[in-house]
LOROPA-134209 format. One record per residue (C-alpha): residue in one letter; x, y, z. Coordinates in steps of 0.2 Angstrom, whole numbers, plus 2048, in hexadecimal, padded with zeros to 3 digits. Layout:
# residues N
AXYZ
...
END
This chain:
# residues 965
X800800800
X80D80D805
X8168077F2
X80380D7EC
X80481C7F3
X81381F7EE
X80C81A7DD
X7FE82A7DC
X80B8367DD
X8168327D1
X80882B7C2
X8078397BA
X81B83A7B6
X8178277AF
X80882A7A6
X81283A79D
X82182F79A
X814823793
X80E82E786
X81F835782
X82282577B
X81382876B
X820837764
X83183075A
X83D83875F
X84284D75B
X85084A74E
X84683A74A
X855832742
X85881E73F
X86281674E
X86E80F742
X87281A734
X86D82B73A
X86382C72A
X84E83172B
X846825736
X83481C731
X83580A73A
X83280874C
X8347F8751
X82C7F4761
X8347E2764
X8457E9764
X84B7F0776
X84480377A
X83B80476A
X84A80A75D
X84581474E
X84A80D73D
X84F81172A
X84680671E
X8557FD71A
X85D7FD72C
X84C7F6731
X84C7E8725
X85F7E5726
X85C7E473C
X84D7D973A
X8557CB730
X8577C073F
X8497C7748
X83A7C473B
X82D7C3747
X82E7D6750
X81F7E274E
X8217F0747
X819802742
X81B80F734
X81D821738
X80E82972E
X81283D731
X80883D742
X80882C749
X80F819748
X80480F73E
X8057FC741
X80E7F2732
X8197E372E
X8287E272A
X8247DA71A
X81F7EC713
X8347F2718
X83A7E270C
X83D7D4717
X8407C470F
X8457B471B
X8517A9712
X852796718
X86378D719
X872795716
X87479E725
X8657A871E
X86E7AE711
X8667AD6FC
X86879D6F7
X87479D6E9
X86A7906DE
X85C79C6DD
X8587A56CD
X84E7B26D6
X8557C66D4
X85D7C76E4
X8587DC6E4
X8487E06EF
X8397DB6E9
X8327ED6EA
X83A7FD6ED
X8378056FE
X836816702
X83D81F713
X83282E711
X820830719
X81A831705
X8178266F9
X812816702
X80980A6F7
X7F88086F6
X7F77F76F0
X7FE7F3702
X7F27F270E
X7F77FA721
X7F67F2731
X8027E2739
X7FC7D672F
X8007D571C
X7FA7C8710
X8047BC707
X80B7C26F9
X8037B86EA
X8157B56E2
X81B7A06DF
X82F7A56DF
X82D7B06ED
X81E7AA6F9
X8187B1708
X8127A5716
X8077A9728
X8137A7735
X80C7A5747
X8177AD753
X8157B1766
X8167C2762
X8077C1756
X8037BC745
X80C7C0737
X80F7C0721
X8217BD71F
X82A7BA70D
X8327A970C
X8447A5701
X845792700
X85678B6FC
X8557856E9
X86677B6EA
X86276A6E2
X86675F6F2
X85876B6FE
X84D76470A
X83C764706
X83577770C
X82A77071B
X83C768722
X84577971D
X836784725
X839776735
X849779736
X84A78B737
X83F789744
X83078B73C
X82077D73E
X81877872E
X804778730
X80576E71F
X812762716
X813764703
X80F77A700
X80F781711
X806791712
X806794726
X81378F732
X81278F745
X82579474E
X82C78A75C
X82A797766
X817799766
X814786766
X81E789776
X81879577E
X80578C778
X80977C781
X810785791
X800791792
X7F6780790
X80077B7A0
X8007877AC
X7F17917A8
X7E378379D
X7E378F78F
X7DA787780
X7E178976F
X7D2792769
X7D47A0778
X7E77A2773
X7E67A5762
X7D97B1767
X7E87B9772
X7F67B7763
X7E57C0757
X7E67CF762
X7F97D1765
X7F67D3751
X7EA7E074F
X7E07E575E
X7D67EF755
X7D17E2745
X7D37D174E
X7C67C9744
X7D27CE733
X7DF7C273A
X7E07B1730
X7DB7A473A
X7E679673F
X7DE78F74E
X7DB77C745
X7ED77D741
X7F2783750
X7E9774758
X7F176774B
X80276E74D
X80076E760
X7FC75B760
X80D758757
X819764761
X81275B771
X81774A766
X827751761
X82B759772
X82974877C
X83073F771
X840749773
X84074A784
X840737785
X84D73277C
X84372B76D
X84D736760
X85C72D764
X85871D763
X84D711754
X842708761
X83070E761
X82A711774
X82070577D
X80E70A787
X814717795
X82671A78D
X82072D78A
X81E73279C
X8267347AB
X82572C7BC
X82A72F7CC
X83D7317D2
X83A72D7E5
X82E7207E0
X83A70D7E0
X83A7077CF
X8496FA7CD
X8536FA7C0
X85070D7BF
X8557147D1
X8597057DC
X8626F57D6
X8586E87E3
X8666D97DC
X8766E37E4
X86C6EB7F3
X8746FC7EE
X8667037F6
X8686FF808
X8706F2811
X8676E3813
X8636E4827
X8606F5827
X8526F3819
X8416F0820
X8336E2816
X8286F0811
X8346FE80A
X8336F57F9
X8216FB7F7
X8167057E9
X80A7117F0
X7FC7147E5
X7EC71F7E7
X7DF71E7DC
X7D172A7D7
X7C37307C9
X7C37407C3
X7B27437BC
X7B47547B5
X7BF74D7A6
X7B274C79B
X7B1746789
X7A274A77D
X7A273B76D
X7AD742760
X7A474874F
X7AF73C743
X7B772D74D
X7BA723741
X7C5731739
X7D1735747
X7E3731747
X7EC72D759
X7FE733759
X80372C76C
X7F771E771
X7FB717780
X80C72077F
X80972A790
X7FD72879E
X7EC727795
X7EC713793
X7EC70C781
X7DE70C779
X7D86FA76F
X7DE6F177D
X7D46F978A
X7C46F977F
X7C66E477E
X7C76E2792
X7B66EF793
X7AE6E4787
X7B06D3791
X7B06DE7A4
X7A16D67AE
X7996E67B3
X7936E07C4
X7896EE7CD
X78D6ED7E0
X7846F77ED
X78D6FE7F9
X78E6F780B
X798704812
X790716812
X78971C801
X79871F7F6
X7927287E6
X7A07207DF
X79870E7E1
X7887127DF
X78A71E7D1
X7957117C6
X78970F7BA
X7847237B6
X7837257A5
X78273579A
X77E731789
X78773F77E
X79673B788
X7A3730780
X7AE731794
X7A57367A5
X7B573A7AA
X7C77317AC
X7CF7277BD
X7E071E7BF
X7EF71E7CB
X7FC72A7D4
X80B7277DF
X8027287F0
X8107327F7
X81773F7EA
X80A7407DE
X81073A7CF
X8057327C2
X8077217BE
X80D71F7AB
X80071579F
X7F17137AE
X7E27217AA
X7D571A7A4
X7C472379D
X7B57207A5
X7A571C79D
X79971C7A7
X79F71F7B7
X7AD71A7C4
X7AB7087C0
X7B56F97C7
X7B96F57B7
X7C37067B3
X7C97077C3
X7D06F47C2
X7D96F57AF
X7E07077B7
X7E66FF7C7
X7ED6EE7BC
X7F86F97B2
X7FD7047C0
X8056F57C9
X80D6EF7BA
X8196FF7B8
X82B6FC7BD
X8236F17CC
X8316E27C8
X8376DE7D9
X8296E87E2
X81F6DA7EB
X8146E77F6
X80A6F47F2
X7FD6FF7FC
X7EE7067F0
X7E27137F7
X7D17157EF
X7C371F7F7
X7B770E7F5
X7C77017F9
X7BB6FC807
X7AF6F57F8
X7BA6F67EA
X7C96EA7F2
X7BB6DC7F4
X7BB6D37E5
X7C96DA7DD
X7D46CB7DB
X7C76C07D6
X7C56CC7C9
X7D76CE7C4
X7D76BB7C3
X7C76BA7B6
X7CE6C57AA
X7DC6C579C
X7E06D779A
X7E16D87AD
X7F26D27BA
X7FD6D77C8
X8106D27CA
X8136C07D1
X8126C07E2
X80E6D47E5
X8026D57F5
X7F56E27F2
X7F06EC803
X7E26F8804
X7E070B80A
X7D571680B
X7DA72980B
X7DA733819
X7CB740815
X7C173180D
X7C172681A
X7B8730825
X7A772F81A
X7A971C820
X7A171282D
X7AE71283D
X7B6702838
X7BC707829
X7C7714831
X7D070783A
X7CF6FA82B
X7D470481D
X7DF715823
X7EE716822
X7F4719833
X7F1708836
X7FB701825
X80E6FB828
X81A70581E
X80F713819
X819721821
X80C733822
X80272E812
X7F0736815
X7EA72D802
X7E573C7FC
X7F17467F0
X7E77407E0
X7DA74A7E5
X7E775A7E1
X7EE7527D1
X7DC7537CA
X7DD7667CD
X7EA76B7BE
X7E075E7B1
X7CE7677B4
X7D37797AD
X7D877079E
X7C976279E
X7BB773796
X7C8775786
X7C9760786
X7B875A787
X7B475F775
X7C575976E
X7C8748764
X7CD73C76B
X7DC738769
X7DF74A76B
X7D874A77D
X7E373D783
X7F374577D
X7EE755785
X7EA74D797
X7FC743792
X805754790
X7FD75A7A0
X7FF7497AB
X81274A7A4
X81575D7A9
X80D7597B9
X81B74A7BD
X8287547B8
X8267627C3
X8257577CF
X8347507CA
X84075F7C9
X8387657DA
X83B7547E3
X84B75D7EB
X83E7677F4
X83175C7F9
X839754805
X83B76480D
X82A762815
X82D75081A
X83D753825
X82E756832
X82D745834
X83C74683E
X83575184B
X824748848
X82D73784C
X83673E85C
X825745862
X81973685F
X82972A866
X82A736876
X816733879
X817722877
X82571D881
X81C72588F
X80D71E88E
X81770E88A
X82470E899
X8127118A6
X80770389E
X8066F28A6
X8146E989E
X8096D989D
X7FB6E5893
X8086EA889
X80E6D9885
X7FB6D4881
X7F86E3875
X8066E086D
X8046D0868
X7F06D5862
X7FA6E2857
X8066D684F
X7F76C984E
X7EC6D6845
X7F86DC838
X7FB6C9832
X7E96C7830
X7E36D8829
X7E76D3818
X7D96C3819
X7CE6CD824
X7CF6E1826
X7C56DE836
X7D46D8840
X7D76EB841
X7CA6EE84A
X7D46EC859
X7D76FE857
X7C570085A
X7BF70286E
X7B56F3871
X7AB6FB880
X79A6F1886
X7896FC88E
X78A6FF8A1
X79E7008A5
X79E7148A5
X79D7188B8
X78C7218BA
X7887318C3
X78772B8D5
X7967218D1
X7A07308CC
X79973B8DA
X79C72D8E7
X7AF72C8E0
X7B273F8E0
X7AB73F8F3
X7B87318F7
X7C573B8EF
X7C17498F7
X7BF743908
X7CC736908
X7DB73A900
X7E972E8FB
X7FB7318FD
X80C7278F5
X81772E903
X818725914
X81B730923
X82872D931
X820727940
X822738949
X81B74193E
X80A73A938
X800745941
X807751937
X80374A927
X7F374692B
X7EE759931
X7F775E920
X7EC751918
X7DE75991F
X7E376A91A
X7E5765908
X7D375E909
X7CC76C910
X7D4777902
X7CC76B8F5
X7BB76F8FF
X7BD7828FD
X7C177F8E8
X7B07758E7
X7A77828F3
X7AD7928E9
X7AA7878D9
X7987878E1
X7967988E5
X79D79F8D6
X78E7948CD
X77F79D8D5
X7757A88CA
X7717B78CF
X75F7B28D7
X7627A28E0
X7577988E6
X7567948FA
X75A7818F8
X7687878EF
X76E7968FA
X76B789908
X77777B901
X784789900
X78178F913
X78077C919
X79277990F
X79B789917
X794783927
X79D772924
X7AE77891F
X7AD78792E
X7AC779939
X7BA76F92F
X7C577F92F
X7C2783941
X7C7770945
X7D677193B
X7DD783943
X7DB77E953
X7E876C94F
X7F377B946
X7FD780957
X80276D959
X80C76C949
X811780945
X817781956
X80D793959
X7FA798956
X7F379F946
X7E97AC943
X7E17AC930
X7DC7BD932
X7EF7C2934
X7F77C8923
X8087C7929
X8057B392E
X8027AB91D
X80A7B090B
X7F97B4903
X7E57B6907
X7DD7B48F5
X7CF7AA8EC
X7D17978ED
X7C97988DA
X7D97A68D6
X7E779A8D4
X7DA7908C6
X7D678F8B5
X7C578B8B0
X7C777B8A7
X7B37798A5
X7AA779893
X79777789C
X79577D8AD
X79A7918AA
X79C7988BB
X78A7A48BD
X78F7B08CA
X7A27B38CB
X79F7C28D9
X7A17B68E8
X79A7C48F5
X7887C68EC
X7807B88F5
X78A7BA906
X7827AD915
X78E7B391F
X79C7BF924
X7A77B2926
X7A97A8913
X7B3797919
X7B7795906
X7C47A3905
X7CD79F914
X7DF79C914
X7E578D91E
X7F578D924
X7FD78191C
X811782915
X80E787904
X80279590A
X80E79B91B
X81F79C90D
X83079390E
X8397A1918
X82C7A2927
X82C78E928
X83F78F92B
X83D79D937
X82F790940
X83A78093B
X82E779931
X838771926
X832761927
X822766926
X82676E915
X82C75C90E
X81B754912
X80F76090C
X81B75E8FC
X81974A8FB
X80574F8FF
X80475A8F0
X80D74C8E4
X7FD7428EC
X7F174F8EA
X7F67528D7
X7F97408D3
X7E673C8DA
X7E074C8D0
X7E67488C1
X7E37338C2
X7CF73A8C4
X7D27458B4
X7D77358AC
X7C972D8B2
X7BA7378B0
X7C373C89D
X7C1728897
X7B072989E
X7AC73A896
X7B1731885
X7A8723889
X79872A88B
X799736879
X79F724870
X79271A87B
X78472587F
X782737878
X78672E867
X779721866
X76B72B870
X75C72A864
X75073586D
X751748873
X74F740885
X75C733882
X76874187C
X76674C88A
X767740897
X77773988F
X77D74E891
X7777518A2
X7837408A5
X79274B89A
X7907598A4
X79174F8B5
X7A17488B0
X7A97598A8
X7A47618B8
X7AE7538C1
X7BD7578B6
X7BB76A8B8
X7BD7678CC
X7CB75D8CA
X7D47668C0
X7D07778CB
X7D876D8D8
X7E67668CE
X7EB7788C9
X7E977D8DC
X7F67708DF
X8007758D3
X7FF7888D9
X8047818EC
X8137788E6
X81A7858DD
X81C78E8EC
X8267808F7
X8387808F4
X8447718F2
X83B7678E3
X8387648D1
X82775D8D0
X82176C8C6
X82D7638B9
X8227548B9
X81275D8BD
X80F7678AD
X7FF7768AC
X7ED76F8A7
X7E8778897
X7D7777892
X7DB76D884
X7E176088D
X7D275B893
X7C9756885
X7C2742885
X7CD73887A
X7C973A866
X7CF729866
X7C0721873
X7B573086F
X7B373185C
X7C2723854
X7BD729844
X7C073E846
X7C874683A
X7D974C83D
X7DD73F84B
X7EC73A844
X7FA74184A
X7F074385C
X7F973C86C
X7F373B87C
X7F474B889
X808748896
X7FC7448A2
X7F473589E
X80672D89F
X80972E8B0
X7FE7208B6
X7F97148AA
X7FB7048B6
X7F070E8C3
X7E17128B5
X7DF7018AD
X7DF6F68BF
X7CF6F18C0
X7C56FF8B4
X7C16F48A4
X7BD70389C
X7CE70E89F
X7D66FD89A
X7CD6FE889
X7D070F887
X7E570E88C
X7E46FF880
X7DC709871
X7EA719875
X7F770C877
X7F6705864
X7F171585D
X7FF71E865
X80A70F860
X80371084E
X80872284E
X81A71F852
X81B712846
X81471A838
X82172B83D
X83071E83E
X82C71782C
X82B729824
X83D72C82B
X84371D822
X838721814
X840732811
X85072E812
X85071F805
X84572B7FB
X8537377FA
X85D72A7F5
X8537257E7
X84F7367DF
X8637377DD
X8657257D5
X85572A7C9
X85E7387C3
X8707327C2
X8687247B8
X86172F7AC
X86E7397A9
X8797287A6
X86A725799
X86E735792
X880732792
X87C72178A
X87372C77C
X87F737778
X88D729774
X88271F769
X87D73275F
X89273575E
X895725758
X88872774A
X88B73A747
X87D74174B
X882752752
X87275A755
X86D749762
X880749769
X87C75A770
X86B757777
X86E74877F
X87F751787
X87175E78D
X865752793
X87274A79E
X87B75A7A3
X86975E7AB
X86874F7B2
X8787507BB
X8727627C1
X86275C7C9
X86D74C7D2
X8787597D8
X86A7647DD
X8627557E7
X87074E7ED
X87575F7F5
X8627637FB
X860753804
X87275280E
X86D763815
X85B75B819
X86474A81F
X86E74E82A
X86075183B
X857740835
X85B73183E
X85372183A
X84C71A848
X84D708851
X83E6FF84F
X8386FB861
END
């Protein structure tokens, strides 16, 4: 904004400087000669003003600048044609010296402002001279459309004019008399605005039309069928360059014309699996030999029946991703098109399979990805239809797995349907001949991570992938953003040939791979999170690991190992993941109110007392209760509205009365253990007389405190609630010393460990059976009265939490002023997030659960929790394997990476040996022109090796691949 500002001030100098640029200048002399300047040419740099024949003599290697006439008062668009231009092919652009024609200009031009001819007529665009020694041809440039005069060499051993027009740089639109031609440079620039921005060619020759004359577009000639035509054979041309089909005779096989992915393992190519270059044997896990696959429709790709079928000519079938086409056409026609319901939830891809849309030729296209870069799979997109039917999907997935998989005998495919879709799918491999998978490959199926959660709950634990061996952080779903690229090209697509469509989504599907490709040094960069993800996720384990009973833990890990071996047969042996929770073992209200009292009224403590000083524990034990009183008290008071009933005002006075008595009992032992009398009135005795409610957070989602002015309902003058009770932490360190209270200090602090180890054990305990009752009882209530008894319950138990953690934080407070101890170390702060039932109990199939752990606390006690609580066992058991699961699946992306790295380099140093390989055979043969291309192509390819190779040491160097435990 400030630059903006800036901006206004100084337009006006811009917008003068602007209009200065209409005049020529004063002298209006040529930049070359110094003789009278007519020609400006706005292609050379700051517009230089011209003499005809300075302007033609400049221009000779520059055919294709714009340029404009001085007419006396302003520039008038021309070509530079009307200055005597001629382009001469072959020798060096010199006249060929076989040509009969008068080397002299075919008119004679004029520098003055008089005299221009007629005949002629003004504007950019001239038409072809009607001459057959000296013809003119269209020539489509980026800069616009132009008439240009064409010199063909004559000599007796001269290419035919469409190769000497190609190899000036020139594209033919015809073979035999060529009248227009397309230069590299716009067939180029066409196919890169067709990339990055879906521009159709009919839109961009409507551009190149109006860079021409924007005043007469419509007098333009119109080249947009040969512009679509030539199009289709630059894209041939280009990938066959870029492939390595130029140097060599063989014609390429189905997918030889695409790219695949560099981090992907493909033997042969980037790993050598007979020398075990890759890693050494021990240190390489079963399941890092694996291709990931994700597979997806994409029904915006649509295809409208082409007008003339029979007529159309394929120049790339089968050549890139799109998969051949006769072949696939014979296993449609003897496909068993089995119409399957779906038991799951309604998938529209199931039960929409058979949508048809009658003056479609394609609903749309599906096929297969690399699950964890994004790559698509060479020769496996398929057209759909109908709809997403198993029998696309399947002759997709075949060919998928089928692509460099020799020595791959794994692979993991996810599929928004695999729950239905995986089924049957080996019995339908089996029953047809244009369908197989490798020898010995096993097939596991995913579902992504945003799919699965429009599943029933078992498929989350089934089919996701935080539940899959060797699948690192995959969520499943990066086909979904692959589709993206291909859809602002599908529009232009739909009404295109067919043959034509497939090569444009080929060109697409390529560039998409290859940006992949040259930017793989950087994606990683996102992934060496895994190393702080697998130090965090091992952290969380190991203490919920080190806690647990060890006989539990030896139990849970043999139902984990058990369950991976048979999930392959039968996906339900994952439901082990799944809480398995019968009616009735949540603790009811009376339950919980008869465990809080207990809590309350009789405290537990680890630490045993010497003998001479258990009194004293036992009146610090009392003290601490009564504290614990006064939180639930003020936690009353504060929750009177401002017109309270009398029952309620009574219940309050009746509590006060209780603990007055309590207090009064428990300053009149105080002399017996302090050693002097205390008054509670005296400021000077304790370290602070606040609010038992100041030192704590409300933790509570439901019961809002109502009235938090404590003195509006006052019973009495004397409020029990906010007296200070003279314990250590309340009297301070440096008057206990002066009293000798040492000791004394020492017990209150093995109390408080007590008190905060009880508070937070009931946290733990009230939390499982707050998640309990939303996956048991708030979730299946049927009725309006079912669901509100089932949140009266939820709001008894989060009032339990909210106590208890009042009084843990209270604890926390008094410890922090005791001296001599480190507690507050183990005893972290409650935040209010930490007390949230378990996603895992609560809702196992919550989006966004997969990188959650468990709060510290729950970590402390484990053995403590599960004694005899069915319930918390099922609900440690649950976190155990999911926690465990998470680790896992952290430690296998760190192994991943690194071998991924690995890879990417061996994918490029084997192309640029390819390369290398190329340019030896094309020396050895004399071919020049190949020698040097293939020495590029390998110079490049050592360039990105380089790159990667430096990329990834940096990005190595923090990750450490972790110890399977």
């Amino acid at each position: 904004n400030a630059y903006l500002r800036q901006w206004k001030c100084k337009f006006k100098d811009y917008i003068n400087s602007l209009m200065i640029r209409e005049a020529p200048p004063a002298n209006r002399l040529c930049s070359v000669c110094k003789k009278d300047g007519v020609y400006r040419c706005h292609g050379c740099f700051n517009e230089p003003l011209f003499c005809t024949d300075c302007c033609r003599i400049q221009h000779q290697r520059h055919p294709f600048h714009r340029i404009s006439q001085w007419t006396g008062s302003f520039f008038q668009e021309t070509s530079l044609i009307k200055v005597g231009l001629h382009i001469h092919l072959a020798h060096d652009g010199t006249p060929c010296p076989s040509s009969t024609d008068d080397s002299s200009d075919f008119f004679q031009w004029s520098d003055t402002d008089d005299n221009i001819d007629d005949d002629y007529p003004e504007g950019p665009f001239i038409q072809p001279v009607r001459d057959s020694d000296r013809p003119a041809i269209t020539v489509v440039d980026k800069s616009g459309v132009h008439s240009l005069s064409i010199c063909y060499c004559q000599c007796p051993s001269a290419l035919s004019r469409d190769i000497q027009l190609f190899q000036a740089g020139l594209f033919p639109a015809s073979f035999t008399r060529p009248k227009t031609a397309f230069t590299f440079a716009v067939l180029d620039d066409f196919l890169l605005d067709n990339l990055e921005c879906g521009t159709s060619a009919m839109n961009y020759y409507s551009k190149i039309r109006r860079l021409t004359s924007s005043i007469f577009p419509l007098m333009v000639p119109d080249r947009y069928r040969e512009l679509m035509r030539a199009a289709r054979q630059w894209r041939q041309c280009k990938l066959y360059k870029w492939h390595g089909f130029a140097h060599k005779d063989d014609q390429p096989k189905d997918g030889d014309l695409a790219l695949f992915c560099p981090a992907c393992p493909q033997p042969g190519i980037n790993l050598d699996l007979s020398t075990s270059t890759v890693a050494q044997p021990d240190d390489t896990p079963s399941w890092l030999m694996t291709r990931y696959l994700v597979m997806d429709g994409n029904f915006k790709a649509e295809h409208m029946h082409p007008v003339n079928p029979s007529d159309e000519v394929s120049l790339m079938d089968g050549l890139g991703f799109m998969v051949s086409d006769e072949r696939y056409k014979s296993h449609l026609a003897i496909a068993q098109d089995n119409v399957q319901r779906s038991d799951c939830n309604n998938h529209r891809a199931v039960n929409q399979a058979n949508a048809s849309r009658q003056r479609l030729e394609a609903t749309g296209i599906g096929g297969c990805a690399c699950a964890r870069h994004g790559c698509f799979v060479p020769h496996s997109m398929v057209d759909f239809q109908k709809g997403e039917r198993s029998m696309n999907m399947d002759y997709a997935l075949s060919q998928a797995l089928n692509y460099k998989t020799d020595g791959i005998s794994r692979a993991i495919t996810f599929y928004d349907i695999n729950c239905q879709y995986n089924k049957y799918l080996k019995d339908r491999i089996a029953s047809s001949m244009y369908l197989s998978i490798p020898i010995g490959m096993d097939i596991i199926p995913g579902i992504g991570l945003w799919h699965v959660h429009g599943h029933q709950d078992n498929c989350f634990v089934q089919y996701a992938s935080n539940f899959i061996h060797g699948t690192g952080q995959i969520d499943g779903e990066i086909m979904e953003t692959l589709w993206a690229p291909l859809n602002i090209i599908s529009p232009s697509a739909r009404g295109m040939g067919t043959p034509h469509r497939k090569e444009v989504l080929d060109y697409q599907m390529n560039d998409c791979n290859f940006m992949k490709m040259i930017r793989i040094s950087k994606s990683p960069t996102s992934r060496c999170a895994c190393h702080q993800g697998a130090s965090e996720s091992k952290l969380a384990f190991d203490n919920l690991n080190e806690t647990a009973n060890p006989d539990m833990v030896v139990l849970w890990k043999a139902e984990e190992a058990l369950a991976h071996a048979n999930r392959a047969e039968d996906p339900t042996a994952m439901d082990i993941y799944e809480v398995r929770l019968e009616r009735g073992k949540s603790p009811t209200k009376k339950q919980q109110e008869l465990r809080l009292l207990q809590a309350q009224n009789r405290p537990e403590h680890p630490v045993i007392n010497p003998p001479g000083r258990r009194g004293a524990a036992t009146w610090l034990a009392t003290g601490l209760t009564i504290e614990e009183s006064q939180i639930s008290l003020c936690k009353d008071v504060r929750s009177l509205r401002m017109h309270p009933m009398d029952m309620q005002l009574l219940r309050v006075a009746r509590c006060r009365d209780k603990l007055h008595t309590q207090i009064t009992s428990f300053l009149e032992m105080s002399p017996t253990y302090l050693g002097v009398g205390v008054n509670v009135n005296d400021p000077d005795c304790l370290v602070t007389v606040c609010n038992s409610l100041d030192d704590c957070e409300d933790y509570s989602d439901f019961d809002e405190d109502q009235n938090p002015d404590l003195d509006v309902h006052n019973a009495s003058i004397f409020q029990p609630e906010l007296t200070v009770i003279p314990l250590p932490s309340n009297i301070g360190a440096v008057r206990c010393r002066e009293l000798g209270l040492t000791n004394l200090i020492k017990e209150e602090i093995a109390l408080r460990e007590g008190q905060a180890n009880d508070a937070l054990h009931a946290i733990r305990v009230h939390l499982g059976d707050k998640a309990v009752l939303f996956r048991n009882t708030v979730r299946s209530a049927k009725s309006q009265a079912s669901s509100t008894r089932a949140w009266t319950r939820v709001r008894s138990v989060e009032t339990a939490v909210n106590l208890h953690a009042r009084i843990y934080s209270k604890c926390r407070s008094q410890l922090a002023k005791l001296p001599d101890h480190d507690l507050l170390k183990k005893y972290l702060p409650l935040k209010k997030e930490d007390l949230k039932a378990s996603s895992a109990v609560a809702d196992p199939n919550a989006r966004g659960q997969r990188d959650t752990t468990l709060s510290w606390f729950w970590s402390l006690d484990v053995q403590g929790d599960t004694s005899g609580n069915d319930w918390m066992t099922e609900f440690y058991r649950v976190n155990w394997l999911r926690t465990k699961a998470l680790r896992d699946r952290w430690n296998e992306e760190v192994i991943l990476v690194k071998h991924e790295m690995q890879w990417s380099i061996n994918f490029f140093t084997h192309r640029a040996k390819q390369w290398l390989c190329h340019m030896h055979n094309a020396t050895s043969a004399g071919l020049t022109g190949h020698t040097c291309y293939a020495a590029r192509q390998s110079h490049i390819y050592d360039l990105l090796a380089a790159h990667a190779e430096d990329a990834f040491r940096k990005m190595i160097v923090g990750i450490e691949v972790p110890v399977p435990g």
